[in-house]
C-alpha positions in Angstrom: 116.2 109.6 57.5 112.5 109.0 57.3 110.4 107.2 54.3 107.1 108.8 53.7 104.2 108.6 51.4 101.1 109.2 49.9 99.0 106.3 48.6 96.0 107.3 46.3 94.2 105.3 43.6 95.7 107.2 40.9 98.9 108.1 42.2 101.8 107.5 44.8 104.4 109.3 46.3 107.3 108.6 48.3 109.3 110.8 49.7 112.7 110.8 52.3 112.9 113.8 54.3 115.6 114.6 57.4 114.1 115.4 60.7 113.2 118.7 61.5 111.6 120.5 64.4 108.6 121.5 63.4 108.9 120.8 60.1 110.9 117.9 58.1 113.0 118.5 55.4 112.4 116.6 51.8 115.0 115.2 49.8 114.1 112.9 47.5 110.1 112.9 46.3 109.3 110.6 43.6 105.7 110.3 41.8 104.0 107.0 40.4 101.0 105.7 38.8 99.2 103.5 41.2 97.9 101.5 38.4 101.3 100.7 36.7 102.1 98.6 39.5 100.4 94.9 40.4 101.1 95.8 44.2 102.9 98.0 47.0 105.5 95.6 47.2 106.4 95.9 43.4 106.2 99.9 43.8 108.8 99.7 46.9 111.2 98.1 44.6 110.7 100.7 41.8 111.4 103.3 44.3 114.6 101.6 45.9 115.9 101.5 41.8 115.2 105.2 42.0 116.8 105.7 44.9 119.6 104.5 43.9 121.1 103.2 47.2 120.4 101.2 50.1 118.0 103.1 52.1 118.0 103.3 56.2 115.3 104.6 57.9 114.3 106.0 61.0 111.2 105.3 60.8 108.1 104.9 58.3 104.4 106.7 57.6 102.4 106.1 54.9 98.6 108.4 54.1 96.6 105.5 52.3 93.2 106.5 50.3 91.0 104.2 52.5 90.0 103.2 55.7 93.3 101.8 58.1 92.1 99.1 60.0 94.3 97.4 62.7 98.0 97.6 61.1 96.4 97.1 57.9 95.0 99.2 55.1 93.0 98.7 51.5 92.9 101.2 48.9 89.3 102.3 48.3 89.3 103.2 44.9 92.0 100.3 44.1 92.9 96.9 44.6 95.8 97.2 46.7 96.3 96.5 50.6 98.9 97.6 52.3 100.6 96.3 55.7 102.6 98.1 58.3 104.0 95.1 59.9 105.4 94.3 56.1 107.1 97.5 55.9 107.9 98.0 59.1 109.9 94.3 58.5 111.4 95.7 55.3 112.9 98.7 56.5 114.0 97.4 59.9 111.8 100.6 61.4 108.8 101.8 62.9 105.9 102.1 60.7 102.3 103.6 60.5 99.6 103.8 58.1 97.2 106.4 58.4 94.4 107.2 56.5 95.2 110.0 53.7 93.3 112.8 55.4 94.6 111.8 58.8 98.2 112.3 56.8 97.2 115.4 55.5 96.2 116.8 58.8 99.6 116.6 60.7 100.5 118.8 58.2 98.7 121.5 58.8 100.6 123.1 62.3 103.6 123.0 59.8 102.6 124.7 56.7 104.3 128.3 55.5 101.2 131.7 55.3 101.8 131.6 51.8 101.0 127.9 51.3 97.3 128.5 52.5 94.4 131.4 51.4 92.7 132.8 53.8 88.9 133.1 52.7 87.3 133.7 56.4 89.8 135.4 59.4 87.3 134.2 62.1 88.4 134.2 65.6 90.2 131.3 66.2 90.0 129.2 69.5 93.6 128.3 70.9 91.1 125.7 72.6 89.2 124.7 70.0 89.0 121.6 67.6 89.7 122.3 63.4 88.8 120.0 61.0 89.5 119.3 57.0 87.8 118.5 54.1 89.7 117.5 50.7 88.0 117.0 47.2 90.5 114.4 44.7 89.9 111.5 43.3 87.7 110.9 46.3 87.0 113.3 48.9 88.2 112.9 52.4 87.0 114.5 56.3 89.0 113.9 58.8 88.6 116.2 62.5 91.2 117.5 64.8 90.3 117.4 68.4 92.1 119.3 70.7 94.3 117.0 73.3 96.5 118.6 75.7 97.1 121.7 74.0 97.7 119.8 70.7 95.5 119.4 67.5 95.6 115.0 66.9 93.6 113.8 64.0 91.1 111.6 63.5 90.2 109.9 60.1 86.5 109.1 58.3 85.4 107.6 55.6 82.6 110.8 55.6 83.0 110.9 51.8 80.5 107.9 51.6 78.1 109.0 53.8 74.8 110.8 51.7 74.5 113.5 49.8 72.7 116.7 51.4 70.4 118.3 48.8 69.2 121.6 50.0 66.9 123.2 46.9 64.9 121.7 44.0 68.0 121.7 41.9 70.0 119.6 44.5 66.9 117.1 45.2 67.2 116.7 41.0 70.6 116.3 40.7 70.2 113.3 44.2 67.6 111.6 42.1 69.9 111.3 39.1 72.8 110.1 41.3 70.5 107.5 43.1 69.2 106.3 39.6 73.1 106.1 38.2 74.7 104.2 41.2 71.6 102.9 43.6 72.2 106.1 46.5 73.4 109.7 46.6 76.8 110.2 48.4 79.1 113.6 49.0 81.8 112.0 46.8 79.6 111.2 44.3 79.4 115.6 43.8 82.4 116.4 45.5 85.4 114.9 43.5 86.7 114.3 40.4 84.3 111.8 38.9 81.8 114.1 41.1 82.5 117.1 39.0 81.8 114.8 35.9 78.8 114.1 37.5 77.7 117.4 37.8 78.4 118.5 34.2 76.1 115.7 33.1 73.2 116.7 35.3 73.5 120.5 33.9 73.8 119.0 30.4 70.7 116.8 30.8 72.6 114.0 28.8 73.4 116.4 25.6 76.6 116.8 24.3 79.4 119.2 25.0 82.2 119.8 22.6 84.6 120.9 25.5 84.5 117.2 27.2 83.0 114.5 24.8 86.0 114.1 22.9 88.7 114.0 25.8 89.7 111.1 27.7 88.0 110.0 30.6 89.8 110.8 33.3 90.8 113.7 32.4 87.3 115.0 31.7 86.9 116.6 35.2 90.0 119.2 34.5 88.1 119.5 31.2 85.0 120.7 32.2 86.9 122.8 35.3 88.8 124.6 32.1 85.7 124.7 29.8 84.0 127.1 33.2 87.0 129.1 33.9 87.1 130.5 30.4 83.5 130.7 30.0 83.2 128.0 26.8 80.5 126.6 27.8 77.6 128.1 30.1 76.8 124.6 31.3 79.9 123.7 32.2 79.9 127.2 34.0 77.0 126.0 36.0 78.5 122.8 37.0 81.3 124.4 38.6 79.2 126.7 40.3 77.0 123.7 41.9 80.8 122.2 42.7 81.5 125.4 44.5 78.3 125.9 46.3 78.1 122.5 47.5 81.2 122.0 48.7 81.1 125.5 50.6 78.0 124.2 52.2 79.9 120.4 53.3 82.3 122.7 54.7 79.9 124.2 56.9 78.6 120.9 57.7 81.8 119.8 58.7 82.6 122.6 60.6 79.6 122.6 62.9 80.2 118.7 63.4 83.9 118.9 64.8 82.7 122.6 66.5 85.8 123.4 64.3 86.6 126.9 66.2 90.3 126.7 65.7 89.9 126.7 62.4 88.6 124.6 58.6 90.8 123.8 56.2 90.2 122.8 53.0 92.9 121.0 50.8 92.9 118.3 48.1 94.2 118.7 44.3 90.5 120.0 43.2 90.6 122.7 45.1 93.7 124.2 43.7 92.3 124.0 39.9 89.4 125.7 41.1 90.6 128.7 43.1 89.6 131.1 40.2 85.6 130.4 40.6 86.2 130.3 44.6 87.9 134.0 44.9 85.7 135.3 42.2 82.7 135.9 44.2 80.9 134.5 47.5 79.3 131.6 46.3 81.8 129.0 48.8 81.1 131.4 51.8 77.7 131.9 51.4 77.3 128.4 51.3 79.6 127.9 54.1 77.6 130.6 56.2 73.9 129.9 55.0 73.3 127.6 58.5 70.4 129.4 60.6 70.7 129.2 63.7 74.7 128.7 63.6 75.6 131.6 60.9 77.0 133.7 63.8 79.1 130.6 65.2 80.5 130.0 61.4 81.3 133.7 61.0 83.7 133.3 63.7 85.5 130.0 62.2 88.5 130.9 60.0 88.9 129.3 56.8 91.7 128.5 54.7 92.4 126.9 51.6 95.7 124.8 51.3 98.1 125.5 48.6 100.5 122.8 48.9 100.0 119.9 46.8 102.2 117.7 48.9 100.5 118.0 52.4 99.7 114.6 53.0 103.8 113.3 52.3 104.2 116.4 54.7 102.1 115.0 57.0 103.3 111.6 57.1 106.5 112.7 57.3 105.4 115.0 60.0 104.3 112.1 62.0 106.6 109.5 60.9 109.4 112.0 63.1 106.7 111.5 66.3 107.5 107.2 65.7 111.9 108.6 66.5 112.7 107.8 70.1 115.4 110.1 71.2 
C-alpha cells in the first residue's frame, strides 16, 4: 500500500492507493481542514482514527503548498512545516515531499481523455518539454523537461514572481495591487483571493450585492457565480480580466519551458470557471497574442484538467517510483 497526499492551506487530503502500472488505484481518500489542526502530526493521527487500522506502507509522497527545501517543507499560505525524515520514521517507509505542482505533474502521463478538455490540438513534440500552470488558493508553475524519453518535473515558486500588465487597464489594476500589498504578483490576479482582487478593481471600491454580504472566503466562488449568470456586469468583467490574464500566463509559461509536448492547466479555479473559458476565445487569444512566437504557440496543445484530485494522483504516482522491486 502506499500513503499519499495533498497539503494546501485550506485543505488536506490523504489518500492510500494499491500499486498500479501506470496508474495507482485509490482506496481510502479522506478530506480535512488544514486549519482545524495545530500541526501535521495532529492531522496524521486524525487520519489513522479514520482509517481505522494499523496502516503499512510501502512507501510515502506528500504535494505540499510551498517551497520543499532539503527533506523539509513549510506551508506558504500556513503555519505548518512538514518533515520527510519524520514521516518516513513514522511509517517505517520511504518518504518524499514534493512541492504541490511538482505532485500534480506526475499525474499528468496517467490521467483518462475524459479527465482533461482539449482547448488547442497543437502538434505535440514526443521530444519536447510540457509544462503546468494551476490557479487555487495560490497559483502554482511547475515545468516538465524531457529526460530520457520521460517527462520529470520541476517545481517554482513562479506564483510570486510579478505581475505582467499588458494594456492601460492591466497597468491600473498593477497600481492598485502595488498600493494594497507594496508589489504586483501573478498570484495576487490569478487565485482565489486574486479573483477577489479583481472584482474590487472593476467595482472601484463600490458595493456589490452578490459578494458584500457572503463570507470571505468564499467571496471568490461568489463573484465566479455572480459572472456566470450575468447578475452583475462588473463581476462579469472581473472574470473576463481572470480569463484573459491567465490565458496570457499560460502563454508566458509556455514559451519559458518551450512547452512543445504540451500545457496543462489544472487547479480547483479552473474547473468553476470552465463556462466563461469554452464560451468564446478570450483564454486562447490571450494564450496566442505573442508576436513573434504566435506560430510556435499555435502548435502547443492545451488542455485543461478535469480531475480535482491530480496532485494525490500524482503523489501517489510517484510515491510507487520510491518501491524497490
Amino acid at each position: 500500500m502506499i500513503l499519499a497526499g495533498d497539503v494546501g492551506g485550506t485543505k488536506t487530503l490523504l489518500g492510500v492507493f494499491e500499486r498500479g502500472v501506470p496508474r495507482p488505484t485509490q482506496v481510502h481518500l479522506f478530506r480535512y481542514s488544514t486549519t482545524a489542526f495545530a500541526s501535521f502530526a495532529d492531522l496524521l493521527a486524525a487520519f489513522i482514527r479514520d482509517l481505522g487500522a494499523p496502516p503499512r506502507f510501502g512507501a510515502v509522497a506528500l504535494g505540499v503548498a510551498g517551497p520543499v527545501v532539503g527533506r523539509t517543507a513549510r506551508l506558504t499560505n500556513h503555519t505548518w512545516a512538514v518533515d520527510a525524515d519524520e514521516i518516513a520514521a513514522w511509517a517505517g517507509a520511504p518518504a518524499a515531499l514534493l512541492n504541490d505542482l511538482e505532485a500534480m505533474a506526475y499525474s499528468l502521463d496517467v490521467l483518462a481523455h475524459d479527465e482533461q478538455v482539449v482547448l488547442q490540438e497543437g502538434l505535440p513534440q514526443a521530444d519536447g518539454h510540457a509544462a503546468l500552470v494551476a490557479a487555487g488558493t495560490g497559483l502554482g508553475e511547475a515545468a516538465l523537461h524531457r529526460v530520457d524519453r520521460r517527462l520529470v518535473p520541476a517545481p517554482s515558486e513562479a506564483g510570486h514572481a510579478d505581475f505582467a500588465a499588458r494594456s492601460d487597464e492591466e497597468w491600473a489594476l498593477a497600481r492598485m495591487l502595488i498600493a494594497r500589498y507594496g508589489r504586483a504578483t501573478v498570484e495576487h490576479v490569478l487565485s482565489g483571493p486574486g479573483l477577489v482582487n479583481l472584482h474590487r478593481f472593476t467595482h472601484h471600491g463600490e458595493s456589490c450585492p452578490a459578494v458584500d454580504d457572503v463570507d470571505p472566503a468564499e467571496r471568490p466562488a461568489a463573484v465566479t457565480n455572480a459572472a456566470l449568470a450575468g447578475r452583475c456586469g462588473r463581476c462579469v468583467a472581473a472574470l473576463r480580466l481572470f480569463v484573459s490574464i491567465y490565458g496570457a500566463e499560460a502563454g508566458n509559461l509556455a514559451l519559458r519551458t518551450l512547452a512543445t509536448a504540451g500545457l496543462y492547466v489544472g487547479g480547483g479555479i479552473v474547473r468553476h470557471i470552465l463556462p466563461a473559458i469554452q464560451r468564446d476565445a478570450t483564454f486562447m487569444d490571450a494564450f496566442l497574442s505573442k508576436p513573434p512566437m504566435d506560430a510556435l504557440l499555435r502548435r502547443i496543445p492545451v488542455r485543461l484538467i478535469l480531475n480535482a484530485d491530480t496532485g494525490i494522483l500524482g503523489a501517489a504516482v510517484h510515491a510507487q517510483s520510491l518501491i524497490r522491486g
